[in-house]
DRENPAKE-441007 format. One record per residue (C-alpha): residue number from 1; chain; y, z, x. Coordinates in nm, 2 decimals. Layout:
// residues N
<NUM, "A", <Y, Z, X>> ...
//
This chain:
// residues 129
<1, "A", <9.78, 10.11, 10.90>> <2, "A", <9.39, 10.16, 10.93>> <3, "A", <9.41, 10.38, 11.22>> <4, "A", <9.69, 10.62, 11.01>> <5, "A", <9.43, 10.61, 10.71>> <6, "A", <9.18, 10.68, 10.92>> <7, "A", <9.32, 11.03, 11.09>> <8, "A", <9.51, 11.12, 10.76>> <9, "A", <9.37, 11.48, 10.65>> <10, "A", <9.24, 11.58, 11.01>> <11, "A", <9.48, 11.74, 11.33>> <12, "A", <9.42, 11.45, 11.53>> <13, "A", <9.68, 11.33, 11.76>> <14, "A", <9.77, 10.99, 11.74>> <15, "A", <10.04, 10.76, 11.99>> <16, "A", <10.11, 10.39, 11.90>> <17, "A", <10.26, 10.20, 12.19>> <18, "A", <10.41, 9.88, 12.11>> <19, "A", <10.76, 9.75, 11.92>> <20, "A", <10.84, 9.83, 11.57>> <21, "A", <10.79, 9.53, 11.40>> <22, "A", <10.91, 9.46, 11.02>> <23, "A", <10.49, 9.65, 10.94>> <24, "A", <10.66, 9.97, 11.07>> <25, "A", <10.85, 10.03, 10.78>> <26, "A", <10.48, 10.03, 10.59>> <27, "A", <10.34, 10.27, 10.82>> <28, "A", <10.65, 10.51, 10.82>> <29, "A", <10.61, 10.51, 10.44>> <30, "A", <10.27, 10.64, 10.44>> <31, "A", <10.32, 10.85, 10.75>> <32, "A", <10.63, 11.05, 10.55>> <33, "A", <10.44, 10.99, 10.19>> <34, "A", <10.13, 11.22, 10.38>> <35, "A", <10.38, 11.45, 10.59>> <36, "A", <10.20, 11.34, 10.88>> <37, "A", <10.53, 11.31, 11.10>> <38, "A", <10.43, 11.57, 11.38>> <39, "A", <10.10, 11.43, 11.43>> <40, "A", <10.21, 11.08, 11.52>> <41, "A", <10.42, 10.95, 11.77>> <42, "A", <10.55, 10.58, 11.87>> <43, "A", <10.69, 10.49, 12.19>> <44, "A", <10.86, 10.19, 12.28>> <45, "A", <10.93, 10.04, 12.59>> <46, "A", <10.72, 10.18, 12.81>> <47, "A", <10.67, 10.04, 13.18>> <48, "A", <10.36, 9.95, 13.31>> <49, "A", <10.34, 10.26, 13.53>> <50, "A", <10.40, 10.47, 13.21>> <51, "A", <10.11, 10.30, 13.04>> <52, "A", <9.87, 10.36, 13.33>> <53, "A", <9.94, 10.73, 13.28>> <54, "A", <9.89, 10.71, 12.90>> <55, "A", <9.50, 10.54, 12.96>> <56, "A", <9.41, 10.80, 13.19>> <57, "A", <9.54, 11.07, 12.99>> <58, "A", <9.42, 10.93, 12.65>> <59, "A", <9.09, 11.08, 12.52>> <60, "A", <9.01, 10.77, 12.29>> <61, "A", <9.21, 10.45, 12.33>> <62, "A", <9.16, 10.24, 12.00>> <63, "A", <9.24, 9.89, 12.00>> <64, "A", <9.13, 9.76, 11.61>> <65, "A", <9.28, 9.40, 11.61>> <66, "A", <9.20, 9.15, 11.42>> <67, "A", <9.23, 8.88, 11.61>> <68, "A", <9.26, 8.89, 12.05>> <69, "A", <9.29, 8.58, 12.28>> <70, "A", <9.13, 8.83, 12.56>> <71, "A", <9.16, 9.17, 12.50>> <72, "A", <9.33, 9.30, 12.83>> <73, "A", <9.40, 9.64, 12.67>> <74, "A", <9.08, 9.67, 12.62>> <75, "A", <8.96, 9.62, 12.97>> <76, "A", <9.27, 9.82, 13.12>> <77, "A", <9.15, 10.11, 12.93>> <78, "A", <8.77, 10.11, 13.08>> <79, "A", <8.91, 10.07, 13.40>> <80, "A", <9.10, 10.37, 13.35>> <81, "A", <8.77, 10.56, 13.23>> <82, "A", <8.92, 10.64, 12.88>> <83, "A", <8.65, 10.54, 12.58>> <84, "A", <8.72, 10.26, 12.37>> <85, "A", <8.74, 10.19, 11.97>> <86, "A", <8.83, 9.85, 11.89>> <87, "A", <8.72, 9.58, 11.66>> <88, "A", <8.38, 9.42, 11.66>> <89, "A", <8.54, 9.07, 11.60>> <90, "A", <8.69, 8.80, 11.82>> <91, "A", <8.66, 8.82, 12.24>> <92, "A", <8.65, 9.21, 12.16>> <93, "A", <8.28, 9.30, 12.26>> <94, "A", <8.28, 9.06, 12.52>> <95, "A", <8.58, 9.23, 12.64>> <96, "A", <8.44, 9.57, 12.60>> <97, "A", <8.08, 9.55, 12.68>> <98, "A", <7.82, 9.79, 12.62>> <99, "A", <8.03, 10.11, 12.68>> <100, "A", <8.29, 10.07, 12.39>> <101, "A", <8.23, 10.19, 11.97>> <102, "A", <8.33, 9.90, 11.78>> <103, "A", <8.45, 9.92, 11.45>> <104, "A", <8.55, 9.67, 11.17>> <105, "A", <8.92, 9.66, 11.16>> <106, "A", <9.00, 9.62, 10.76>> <107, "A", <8.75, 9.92, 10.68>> <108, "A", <8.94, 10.27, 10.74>> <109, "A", <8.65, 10.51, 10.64>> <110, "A", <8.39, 10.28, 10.97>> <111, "A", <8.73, 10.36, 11.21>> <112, "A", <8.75, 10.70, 11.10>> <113, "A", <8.38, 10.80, 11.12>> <114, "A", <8.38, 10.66, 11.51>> <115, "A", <8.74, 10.83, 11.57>> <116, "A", <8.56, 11.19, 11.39>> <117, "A", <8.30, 11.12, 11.61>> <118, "A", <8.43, 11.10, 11.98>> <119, "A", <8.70, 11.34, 11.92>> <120, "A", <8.40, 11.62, 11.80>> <121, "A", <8.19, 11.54, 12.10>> <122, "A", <8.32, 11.52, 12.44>> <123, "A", <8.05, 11.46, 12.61>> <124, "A", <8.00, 11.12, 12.44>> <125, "A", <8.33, 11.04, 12.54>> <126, "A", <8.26, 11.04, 12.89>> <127, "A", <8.22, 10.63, 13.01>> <128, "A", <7.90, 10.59, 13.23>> <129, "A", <8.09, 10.40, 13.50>> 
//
């Protein structure tokens, strides 16, 4: 829900990969309450092949989870050279390392100000690998 708070009131894009779990009802609420509807988009079922495509095509890949046993999406998106958002908590630094922005999950207005900021610079979205 962060992430949906965070973007509300700007025209940045936004697509959530994953099921729709009993939270999605929440998020549709607030998605609908804020006529927000054409700016986000869930997919389900998507095959690893079609997730590869999504890193590399991603401009920002935000990962702000509260709790990670490894953080594997993480990683798969630095290997696809797409910067990374995600929570400073848990394995997520360690799984991110120096080139990632990390955020703390629960607060909306830290995710959006990092989101703000790599979507207004490009250059500082470029990943020094």
């Amino acid at each position: 829900m962060n992430i949906v708070k965070a973007i509300k009131d700007t025209t940045i894009p936004l697509v959530v990969i994953g099921k729709k779990t009993k939270y999605f009802q929440k998020i549709k609420h607030f998605i609908e309450k804020n006529k927000m509807e054409k700016q986000i988009h869930f997919l389900e079922n998507v095959s690893m092949d079609e997730l590869a495509v999504i890193y590399k095509s991603a401009d920002i890949f935000i990962y702000p989870s509260f709790f990670e046993g490894f953080g594997i999406p993480v990683i798969e998106a630095l290997f696809s050279k797409t910067v990374v958002i995600t929570s400073n908590t848990s394995c997520l630094p360690e799984a991110g390392g120096p080139n990632s922005v990390y955020i703390d999950p629960e607060n909306y207005l830290d995710i959006q100000a990092k989101i703000k900021f790599l979507w207004d610079s490009k250059s500082e979205r470029k990943t020094p690998f």
